[in-house]
N, C-alpha and C positions, 0 to 999 in steps of 0.2 A: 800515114803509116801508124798502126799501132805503140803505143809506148812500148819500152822495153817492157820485159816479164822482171822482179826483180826477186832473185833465186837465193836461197842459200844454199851449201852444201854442207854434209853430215856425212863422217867419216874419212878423215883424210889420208889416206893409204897411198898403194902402189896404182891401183886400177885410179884413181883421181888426178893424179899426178901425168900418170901416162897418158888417160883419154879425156876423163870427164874437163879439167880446164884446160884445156887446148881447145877441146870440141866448144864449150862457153864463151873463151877469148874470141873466137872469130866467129860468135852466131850475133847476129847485131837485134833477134830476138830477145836477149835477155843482157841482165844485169847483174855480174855475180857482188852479193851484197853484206856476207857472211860468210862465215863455215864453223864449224861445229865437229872439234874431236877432243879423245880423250889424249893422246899424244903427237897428232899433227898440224900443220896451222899453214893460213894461206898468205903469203905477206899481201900487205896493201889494203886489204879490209880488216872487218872486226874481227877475232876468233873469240870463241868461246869454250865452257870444256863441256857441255850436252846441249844438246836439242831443245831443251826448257829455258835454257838462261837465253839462249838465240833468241828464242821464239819471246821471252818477255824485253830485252832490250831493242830488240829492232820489228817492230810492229808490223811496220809498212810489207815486210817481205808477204809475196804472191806462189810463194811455191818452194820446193826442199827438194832435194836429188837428196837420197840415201843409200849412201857404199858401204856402212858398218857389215861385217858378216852377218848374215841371213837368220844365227838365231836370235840378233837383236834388233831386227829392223821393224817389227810387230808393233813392241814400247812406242819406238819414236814414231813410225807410221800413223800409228791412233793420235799421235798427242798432235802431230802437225794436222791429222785431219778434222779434229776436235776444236782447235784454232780456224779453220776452214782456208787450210791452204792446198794448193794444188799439189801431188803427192810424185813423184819419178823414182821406181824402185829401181836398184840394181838389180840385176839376177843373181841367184835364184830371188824372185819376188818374196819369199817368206821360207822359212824352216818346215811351216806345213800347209797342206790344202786349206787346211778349215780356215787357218789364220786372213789366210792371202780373201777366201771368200767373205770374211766377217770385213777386211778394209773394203772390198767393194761394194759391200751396203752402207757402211759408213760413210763412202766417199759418196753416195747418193743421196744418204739425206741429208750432208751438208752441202747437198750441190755446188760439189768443186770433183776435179780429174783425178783417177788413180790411172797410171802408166805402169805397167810390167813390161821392162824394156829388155827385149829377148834381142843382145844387139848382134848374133850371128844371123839371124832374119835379116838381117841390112848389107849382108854382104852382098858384094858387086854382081856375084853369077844367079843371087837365089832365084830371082825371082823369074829370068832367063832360064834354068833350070824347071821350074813350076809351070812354065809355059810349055817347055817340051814333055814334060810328063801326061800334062792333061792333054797332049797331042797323040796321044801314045794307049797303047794296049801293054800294060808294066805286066811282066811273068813274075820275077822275086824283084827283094833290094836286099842292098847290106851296106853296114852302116861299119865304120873303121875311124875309130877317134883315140889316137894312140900317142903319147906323149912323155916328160919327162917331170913329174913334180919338181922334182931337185931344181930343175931349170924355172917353174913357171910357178912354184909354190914356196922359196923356201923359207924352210923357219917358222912355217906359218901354221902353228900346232890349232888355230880354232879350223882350219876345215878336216881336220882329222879327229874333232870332236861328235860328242851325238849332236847331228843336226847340222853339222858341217860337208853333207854330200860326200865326201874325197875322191873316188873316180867318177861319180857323177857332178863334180863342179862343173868340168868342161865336157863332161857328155851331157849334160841338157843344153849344152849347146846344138850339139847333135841333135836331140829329139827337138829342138827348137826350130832349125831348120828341116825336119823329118817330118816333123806334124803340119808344116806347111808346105810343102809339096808331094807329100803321098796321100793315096786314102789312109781313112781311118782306122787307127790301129790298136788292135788290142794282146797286152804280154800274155802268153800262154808259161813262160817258164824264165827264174833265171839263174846262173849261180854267180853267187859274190864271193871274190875272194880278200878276206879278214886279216891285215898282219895282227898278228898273234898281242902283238904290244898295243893296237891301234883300233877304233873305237869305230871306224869307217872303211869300205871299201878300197883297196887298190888296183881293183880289174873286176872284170863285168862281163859276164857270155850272157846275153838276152835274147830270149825269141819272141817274136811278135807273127800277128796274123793279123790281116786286113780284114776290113767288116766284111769284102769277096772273097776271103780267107786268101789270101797271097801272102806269101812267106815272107818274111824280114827278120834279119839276123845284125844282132848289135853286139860289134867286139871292143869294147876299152879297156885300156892299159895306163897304168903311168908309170910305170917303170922303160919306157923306150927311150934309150937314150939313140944320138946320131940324127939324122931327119926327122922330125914329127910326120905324125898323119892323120889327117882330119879330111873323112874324106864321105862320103856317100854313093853309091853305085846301083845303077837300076839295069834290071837284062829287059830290055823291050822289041816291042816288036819293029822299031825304028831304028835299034842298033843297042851298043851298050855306051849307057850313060855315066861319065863320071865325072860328078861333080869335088873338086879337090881344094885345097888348101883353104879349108874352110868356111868354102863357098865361094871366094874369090876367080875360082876358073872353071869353066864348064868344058867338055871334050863329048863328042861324040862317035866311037869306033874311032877313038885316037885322035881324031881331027878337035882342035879347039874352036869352038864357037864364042863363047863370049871370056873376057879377062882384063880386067883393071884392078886399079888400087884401093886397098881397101879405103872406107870412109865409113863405120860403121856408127860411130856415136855424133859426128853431126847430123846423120841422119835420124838419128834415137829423139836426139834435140828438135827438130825439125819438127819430126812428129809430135813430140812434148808441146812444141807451142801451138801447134794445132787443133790438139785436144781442150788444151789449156781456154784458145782462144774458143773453142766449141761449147766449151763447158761439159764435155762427152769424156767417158774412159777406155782405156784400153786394155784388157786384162786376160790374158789367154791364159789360161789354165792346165793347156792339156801338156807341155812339156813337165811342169812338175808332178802332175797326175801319174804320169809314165814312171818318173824317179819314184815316188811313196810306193806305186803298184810293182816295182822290182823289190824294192826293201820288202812287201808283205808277201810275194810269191816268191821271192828269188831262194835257192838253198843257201847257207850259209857253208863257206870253205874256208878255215884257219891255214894262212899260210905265213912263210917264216917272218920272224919281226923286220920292221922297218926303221931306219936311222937315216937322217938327214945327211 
């Protein structure tokens, strides 16, 4: 068997705590050997407080997982693929398109991996989902990713910054799993709605059209308090498809077809040491493409301020 991978981690938040070292502790692919934040720290290894001091005291590391928000993962991106380590981006991959395309010419000419780890892709139903589609004559879809910040955000003033997404944090989740089981889609229109005090969206009407021009309608919210909803829905000619909770269950004209637990980042990892072990990247681009193309088409809607 291969050596371990031996990994650092950079940014140590709520998303690392909950998925990324859980999903490391029990992948016997890697070796977590660092971490790297400005106010978190992982007992039992080294911490550090950036990505530089990491990367000068502990040599040996083969690869970086990066969780900082998205409009600083560029900086440290470049510096660990400049070093020639193997690179695993959180989502959003970067703040912009251009940025996210300039690490994957960078991570080619220092022939090491760049990973954009889209981890609702990994959910249990998608890919059971993507098979019933391409089994299918699809008439529309629509897309429902409705949620509660207060619950899944708070306090957390950089994603309501420029460059921090805010109703598109967890709707490129949505278009992450949308771009992988529909045709190709392109936004004809959208409106964003702007709190008045707040520098990012807090809700999102999108329309889309498929390159057969089939209709697709994308509703997010983050204002839903009570049940979440993350959900995806196709009318086909095989019945009506709903794919729900994330991508975790599939249903077909109410009947469910497929449904387990999620497991989304040791399979992220999975794939990380695969590529790893390839020397290959993986870098989909088209869900952030979707986010930039509602910001440059979408109409802009001021609605009333927002408070935590």
């Amino acid at each position: 068997m291969s050596q371990p991978i031996k990994i650092g981690i950079v940014g140590v938040g709520k998303i690392v705590r909950d998925q990324h070292l859980p999903a490391l502790a029990k992948d016997q692919n890697y070796r977590l050997v660092a971490a790297a934040s400005r106010h978190g720290k992982v007992e039992n290894i080294p911490n550090f407080p950036d990505i530089e001091a990491m990367l000068d005291a502990v040599p040996e590391l083969e690869a970086v997982s990066l969780c900082m928000p998205p409009q600083f993962r560029y900086d440290a991106a470049r510096t660990a693929l400049m070093a020639k380590k193997h690179v695993f981006l959180e989502k959003p991959p970067g703040a912009t398109v251009s940025e996210v395309e300039d690490l994957k010419a960078l991570a080619a000419q220092n022939g090491v991996s760049l990973f954009a780890s889209w981890h609702s892709r990994y959910a249990p139903a998608v890919e059971a989902a993507r098979a019933f589609l391409n089994s299918t004559k699809i008439r529309s879809a629509a897309i429902n990713w409705k949620e509660d910040v207060r619950r899944w955000h708070p306090n957390q003033e950089w994603i309501w910054a420029p460059g921090g997404f805010g109703v598109f944090d967890p709707g490129i989740n949505a278009l992450s799993i949308a771009t992988h089981i529909l045709p190709p889609m392109l936004i004809t229109s959208a409106v964003l709605d702007f709190p008045e005090n707040r520098a990012s969206p807090v809700a999102a009407r999108v329309i889309f059209r498929t390159s057969n021009g089939l209709p697709v309608t994308m509703d997010l919210d983050w204002l839903q308090t009570g049940p979440q909803s993350w959900d995806i829905l196709a009318d086909t000619d095989k019945g009506a498809m709903v794919l729900s909770g994330g991508g975790s269950k599939l249903a077909i004209d109410g009947k469910v077809i497929h449904e387990e637990p999620e497991a989304e980042y040791p399979m992220l990892y999975r794939r990380f040491a695969e590529i790893v072990r390839a020397r290959t990247s993986d870098v989909d681009l088209a869900p952030l493409q979707h986010v930039a193309d509602a910001f440059m088409l979408g109409k802009r809607n001021v609605v009333e301020a927002f408070f935590d």
